[in-house]
C-alpha positions in Angstrom: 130.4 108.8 113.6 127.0 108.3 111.1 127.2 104.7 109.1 125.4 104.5 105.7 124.9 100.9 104.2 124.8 100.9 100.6 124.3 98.3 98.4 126.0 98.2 94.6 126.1 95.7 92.5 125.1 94.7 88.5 121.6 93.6 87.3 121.5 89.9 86.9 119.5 89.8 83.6 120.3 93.3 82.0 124.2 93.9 83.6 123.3 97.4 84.3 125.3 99.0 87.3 122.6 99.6 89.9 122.6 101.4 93.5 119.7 99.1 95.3 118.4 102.8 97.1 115.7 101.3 98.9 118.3 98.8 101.0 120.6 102.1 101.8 120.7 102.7 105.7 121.6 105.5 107.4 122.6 104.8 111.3 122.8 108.0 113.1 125.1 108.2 116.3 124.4 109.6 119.4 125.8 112.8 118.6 123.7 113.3 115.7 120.6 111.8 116.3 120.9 115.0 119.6 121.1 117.7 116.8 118.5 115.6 114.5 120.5 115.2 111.4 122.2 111.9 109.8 125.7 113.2 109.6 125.6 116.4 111.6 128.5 114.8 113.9 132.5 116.2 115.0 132.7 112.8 112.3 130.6 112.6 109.8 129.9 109.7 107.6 131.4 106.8 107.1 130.2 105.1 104.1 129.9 101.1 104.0 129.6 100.0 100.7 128.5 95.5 100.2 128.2 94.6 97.0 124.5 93.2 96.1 123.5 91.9 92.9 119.7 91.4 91.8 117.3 92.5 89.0 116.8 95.8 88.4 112.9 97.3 88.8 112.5 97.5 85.2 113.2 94.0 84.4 111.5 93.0 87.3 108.7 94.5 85.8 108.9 93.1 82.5 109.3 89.7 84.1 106.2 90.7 85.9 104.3 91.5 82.7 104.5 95.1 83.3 107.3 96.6 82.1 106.4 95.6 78.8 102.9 96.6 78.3 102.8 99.7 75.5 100.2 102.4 75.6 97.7 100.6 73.7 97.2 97.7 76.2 97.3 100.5 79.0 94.4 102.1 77.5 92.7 99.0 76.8 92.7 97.4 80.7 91.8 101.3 81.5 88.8 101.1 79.4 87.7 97.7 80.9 88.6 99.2 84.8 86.0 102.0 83.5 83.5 99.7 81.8 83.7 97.6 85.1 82.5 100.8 87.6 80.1 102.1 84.9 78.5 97.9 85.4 78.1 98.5 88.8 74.9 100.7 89.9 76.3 101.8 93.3 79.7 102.6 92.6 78.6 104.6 90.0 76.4 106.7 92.0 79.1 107.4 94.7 81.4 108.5 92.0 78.9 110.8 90.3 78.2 112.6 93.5 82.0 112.9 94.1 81.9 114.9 90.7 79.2 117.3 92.3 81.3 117.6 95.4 78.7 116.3 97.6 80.1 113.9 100.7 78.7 111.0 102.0 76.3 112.7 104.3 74.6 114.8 102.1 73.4 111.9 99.8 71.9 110.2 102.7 68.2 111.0 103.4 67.7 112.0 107.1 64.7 109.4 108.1 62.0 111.7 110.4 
């Protein structure tokens, strides 16, 4: 018989109900790792279910500084990332010969 782990639990700032996804396990048996799917066993699945309570991504994220940025800041650090590239000479040329589709090979000059 397949065992999946899953984790459920509340959000500790927001109280959300949350399913942690990227903790879920999925332990194939014998059986079905030979036909090579998770479940494809005479059995099937048992399902294990711990409880697990943590923040949830998004207020992670605002805790982070992230979460709560609106479009305006976006733009503004994007601007400042492009500013930052157009400042430095060789960056810039690498990027403007990725526009023309050229690779690194063509821009070098063959020495005779």
């Amino acid at each position: 018989m397949c065992r999946m782990v899953v984790f459920e639990g509340m959000c500790t700032r927001c109280g959300i109900p949350q399913t942690w996804t990227d903790l879920t396990q999925e332990l194939s048996c014998l059986e079905a790792k030979n036909k090579g799917w998770f479940g494809e066993c005479a059995r099937g699945i048992y399902v294990e279910e711990h409880t697990f309570d943590q923040e949830c991504s998004t207020c992670a994220e605002e805790d982070e500084g992230i979460g709560d940025l609106d479009h305006e800041k976006q733009l503004a650090a994007s601007l400042q990332h492009t500013m930052y590239a157009q400042s430095n000479p060789g960056k810039r040329r690498a990027a403007q010969a990725e526009d023309r589709g050229e690779t690194s090979s063509e821009r070098k000059k063959q020495r005779t």
